[in-house]
C-alpha positions in Angstrom: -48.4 74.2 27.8 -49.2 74.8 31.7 -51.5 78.0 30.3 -53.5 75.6 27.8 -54.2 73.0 29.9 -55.6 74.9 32.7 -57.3 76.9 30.5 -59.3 74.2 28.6 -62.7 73.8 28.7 -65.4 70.7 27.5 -66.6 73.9 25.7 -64.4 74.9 23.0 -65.6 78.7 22.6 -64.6 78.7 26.6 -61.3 77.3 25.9 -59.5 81.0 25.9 -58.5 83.3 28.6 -60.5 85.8 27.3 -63.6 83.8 29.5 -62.6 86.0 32.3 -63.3 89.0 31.0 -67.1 88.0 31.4 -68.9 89.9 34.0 -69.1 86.4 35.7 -65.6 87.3 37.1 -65.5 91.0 36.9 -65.1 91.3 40.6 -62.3 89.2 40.7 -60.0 89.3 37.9 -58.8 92.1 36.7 -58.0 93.1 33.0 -54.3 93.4 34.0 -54.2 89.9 34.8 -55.9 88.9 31.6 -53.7 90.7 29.2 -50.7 88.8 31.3 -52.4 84.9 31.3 -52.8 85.8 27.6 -49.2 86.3 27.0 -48.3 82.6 27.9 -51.3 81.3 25.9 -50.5 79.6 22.9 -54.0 79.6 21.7 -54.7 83.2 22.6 -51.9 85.1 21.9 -52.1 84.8 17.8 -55.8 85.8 17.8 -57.0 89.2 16.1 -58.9 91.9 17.5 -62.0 90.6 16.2 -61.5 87.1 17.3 -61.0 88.6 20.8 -64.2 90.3 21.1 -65.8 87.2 19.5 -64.1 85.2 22.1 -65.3 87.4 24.8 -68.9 87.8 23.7 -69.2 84.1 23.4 -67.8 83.2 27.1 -70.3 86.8 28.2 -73.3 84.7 26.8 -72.6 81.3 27.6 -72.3 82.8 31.3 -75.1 84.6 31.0 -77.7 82.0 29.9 -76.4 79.2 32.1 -76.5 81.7 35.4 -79.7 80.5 36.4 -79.4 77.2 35.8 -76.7 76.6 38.2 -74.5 75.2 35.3 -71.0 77.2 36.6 -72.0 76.8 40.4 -69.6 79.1 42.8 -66.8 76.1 43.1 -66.6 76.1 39.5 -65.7 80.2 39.5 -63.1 80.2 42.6 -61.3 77.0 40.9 -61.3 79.2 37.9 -60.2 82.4 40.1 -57.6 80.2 41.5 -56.1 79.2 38.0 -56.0 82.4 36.8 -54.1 83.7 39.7 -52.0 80.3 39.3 -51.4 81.6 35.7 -50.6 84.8 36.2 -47.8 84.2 38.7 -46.4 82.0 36.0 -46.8 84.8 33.8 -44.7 86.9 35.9 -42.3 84.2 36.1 -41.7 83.3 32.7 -41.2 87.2 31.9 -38.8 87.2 34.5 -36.7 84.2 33.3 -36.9 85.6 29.6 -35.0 89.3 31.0 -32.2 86.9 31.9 
């Protein structure tokens, strides 16, 4: 529930975790972390292969052709930076509670 609320976006094809595996957060979110928000997303975990890369192509070019215009300024990525780091903890959490 935490996981899709954070991770929703006006944009539906931004509404996935899969939005940081754009180049726009490359430096600062690491595939690791990725694979671990995705395991408490409802909305992510059930998706293909194919609706992955989809996913992830989408959120590369949505990135890419707003970049200029300012759309996503630099607030907009460390709040995003922030959740994901947010997420992941409760990631790491959750998997802990479930070993129990």
């Amino acid at each position: 529930m935490w996981a899709e609320t954070l991770i929703h976006h006006d944009k539906r094809h931004l509404s996935t975790s899969y939005r940081y595996n754009a180049p726009y957060f490359q430096d600062y979110i690491t595939p690791e972390r990725i694979h671990r928000i995705t395991q408490i997303s409802p909305r992510d975990r059930t998706l293909t292969p194919d609706q992955i890369r989809r996913k992830r192509n989408e959120a590369e070019v949505e990135f890419e052709m707003s970049y200029s215009s300012q759309r996503y300024p630099e607030t907009w990525q460390h709040q995003q930076i922030a959740v994901a780091e947010y997420l992941d903890t409760l990631s790491e959490l959750s998997a802990r509670l479930d070993s129990l």
